[in-house]
N, C-alpha and C positions, 0 to 999 in steps of 0.2 A: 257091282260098282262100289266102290270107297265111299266112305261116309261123307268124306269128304269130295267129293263127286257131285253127291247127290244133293249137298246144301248148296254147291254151286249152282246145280242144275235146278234148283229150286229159286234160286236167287236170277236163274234169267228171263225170265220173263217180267215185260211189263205191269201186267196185272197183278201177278204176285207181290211187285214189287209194294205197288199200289196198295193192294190188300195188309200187306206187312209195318205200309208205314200209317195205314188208317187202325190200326190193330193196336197199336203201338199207345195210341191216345188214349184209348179205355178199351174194354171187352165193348164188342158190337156182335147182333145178331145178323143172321144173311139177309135180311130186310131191310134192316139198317144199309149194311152196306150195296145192296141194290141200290137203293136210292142215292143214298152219297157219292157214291161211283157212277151211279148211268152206267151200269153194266148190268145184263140179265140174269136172271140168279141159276140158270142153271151154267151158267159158264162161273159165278160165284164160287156154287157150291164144288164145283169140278175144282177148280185153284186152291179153295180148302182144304177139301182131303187132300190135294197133291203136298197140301204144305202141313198139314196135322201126319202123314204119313213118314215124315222126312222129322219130326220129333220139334218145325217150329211152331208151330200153332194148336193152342189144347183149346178142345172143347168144351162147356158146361152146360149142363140141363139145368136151368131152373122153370120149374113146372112146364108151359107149352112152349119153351122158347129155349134154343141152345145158342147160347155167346161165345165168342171165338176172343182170342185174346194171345198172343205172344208169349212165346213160354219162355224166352231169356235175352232183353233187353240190349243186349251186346249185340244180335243183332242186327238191331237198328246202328249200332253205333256203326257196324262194320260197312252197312249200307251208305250211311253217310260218308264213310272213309273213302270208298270207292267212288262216290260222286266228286268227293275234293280231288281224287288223284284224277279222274276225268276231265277238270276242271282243270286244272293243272295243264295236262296234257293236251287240252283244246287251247289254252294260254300260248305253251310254247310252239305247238303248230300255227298257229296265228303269227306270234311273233319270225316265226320261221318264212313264214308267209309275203311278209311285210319287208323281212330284211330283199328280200329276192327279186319284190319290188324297187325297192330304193336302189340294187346292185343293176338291175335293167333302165330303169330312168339315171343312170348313171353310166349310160352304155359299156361298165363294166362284163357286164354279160351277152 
């Protein structure tokens, strides 16, 4: 699979996603993010390695606790990007929506 693949493929899941934009705000450990997520930590730690393997999320040991943290900010931005064009795109299907109505109470259709 292409590198490019694989960030994709890392980028679709919910949780990931989740995981990537709480990461994002400071280094958190899997405890941490247990709890701020309400998600179980071995489904946690499972999305971790999925996304520390794919080169977006590095680990650190300090003493009994290893912190997870986002290795390159962009990203985040790119996740963002994709939400606006989603956004976007839920807009113009709306609007699409809407015209289709007005062309039917218009007995145009």
């Amino acid at each position: 699979m292409s590198m490019h693949a694989q960030i994709c493929a890392a980028l679709s899941d919910p949780t990931r996603i989740l995981l990537i934009y709480s990461l994002s705000e400071q280094p958190r450990s899997v405890g941490e993010l247990v709890k701020m997520l309400d998600i179980n930590q071995p489904t946690v730690s499972r999305h971790l390695q999925y996304l520390r393997n794919r080169g977006l999320v590095a680990a650190n040991r300090e003493k009994l606790n290893v912190f997870y943290s986002v290795v390159d900010p962009r990203i985040v931005q790119a996740l963002d990007l994709l939400r606006a064009v989603l956004a976007d795109n839920l807009t113009h299907h709306s609007n699409l929506a809407d015209n289709v109505d007005i062309l039917k109470n218009n007995g145009d259709l």
